[in-house]
C-alpha positions in Angstrom: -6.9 -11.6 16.3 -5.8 -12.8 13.1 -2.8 -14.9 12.8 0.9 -14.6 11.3 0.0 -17.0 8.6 -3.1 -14.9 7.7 -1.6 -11.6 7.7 1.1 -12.8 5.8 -1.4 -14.5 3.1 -3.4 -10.8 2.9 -0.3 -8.9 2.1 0.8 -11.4 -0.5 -2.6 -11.2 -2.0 -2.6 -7.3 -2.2 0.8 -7.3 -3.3 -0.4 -9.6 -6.0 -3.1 -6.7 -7.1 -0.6 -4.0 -7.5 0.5 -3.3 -10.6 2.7 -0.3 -10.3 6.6 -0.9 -10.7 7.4 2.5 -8.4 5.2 1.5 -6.1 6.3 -2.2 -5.9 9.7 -1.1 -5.4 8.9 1.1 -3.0 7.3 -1.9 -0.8 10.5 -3.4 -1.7 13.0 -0.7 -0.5 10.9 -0.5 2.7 10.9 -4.3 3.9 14.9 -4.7 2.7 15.3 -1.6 4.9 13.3 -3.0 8.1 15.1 -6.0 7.7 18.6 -4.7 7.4 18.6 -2.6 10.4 16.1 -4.6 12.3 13.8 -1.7 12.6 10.5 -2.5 14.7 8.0 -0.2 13.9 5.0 0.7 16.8 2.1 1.8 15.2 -1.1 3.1 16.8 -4.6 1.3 17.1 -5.2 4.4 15.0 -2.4 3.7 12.2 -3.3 0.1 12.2 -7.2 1.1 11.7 -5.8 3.4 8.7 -3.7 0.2 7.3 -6.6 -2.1 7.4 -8.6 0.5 5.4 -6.3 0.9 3.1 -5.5 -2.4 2.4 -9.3 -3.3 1.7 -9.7 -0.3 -0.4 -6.9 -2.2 -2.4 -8.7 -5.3 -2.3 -11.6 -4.1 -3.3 -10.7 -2.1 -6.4 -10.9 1.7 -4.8 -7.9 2.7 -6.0 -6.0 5.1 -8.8 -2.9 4.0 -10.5 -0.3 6.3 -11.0 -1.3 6.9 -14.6 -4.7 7.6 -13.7 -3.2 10.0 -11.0 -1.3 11.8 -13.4 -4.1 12.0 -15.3 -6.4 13.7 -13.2 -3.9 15.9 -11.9 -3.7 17.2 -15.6 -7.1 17.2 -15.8 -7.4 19.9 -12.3 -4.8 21.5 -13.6 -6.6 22.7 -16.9 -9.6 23.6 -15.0 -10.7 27.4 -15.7 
């Protein structure tokens, strides 16, 4: 098992790679939130599996930003 000072490092480094305002302060709200009411979430092996993937999607580059998002949606939508 990893430890604190490694997990911490791997969320500041995908933090680093995200260049979305909204969903920066969306991290944001959520943390201020957990800390102000002290809120300790339990999350499944299954959630944490999900998490991990996630997060090295991220850190590998398999991601959309929200303006490509957007963009594809418009894209689908304009589909015959």
């Amino acid at each position: 098992m990893r430890n604190v000072k490694e997990i911490k490092d791997q969320i500041i480094d995908t933090i680093n790679g995200i260049d979305d305002a909204e969903y920066l302060i969306e991290i944001e709200s959520l943390i201020s939130a957990l800390i102000k009411n002290d809120v300790s979430v339990q999350l499944t092996h299954e959630q944490k599996l999900m998490l991990q993937m996630g997060m090295d999607d991220i850190s590998a580059g398999r991601y959309l930003t929200q303006e490509e998002l957007d963009e594809k949606d418009k894209q689908w939508l304009n589909e015959p």
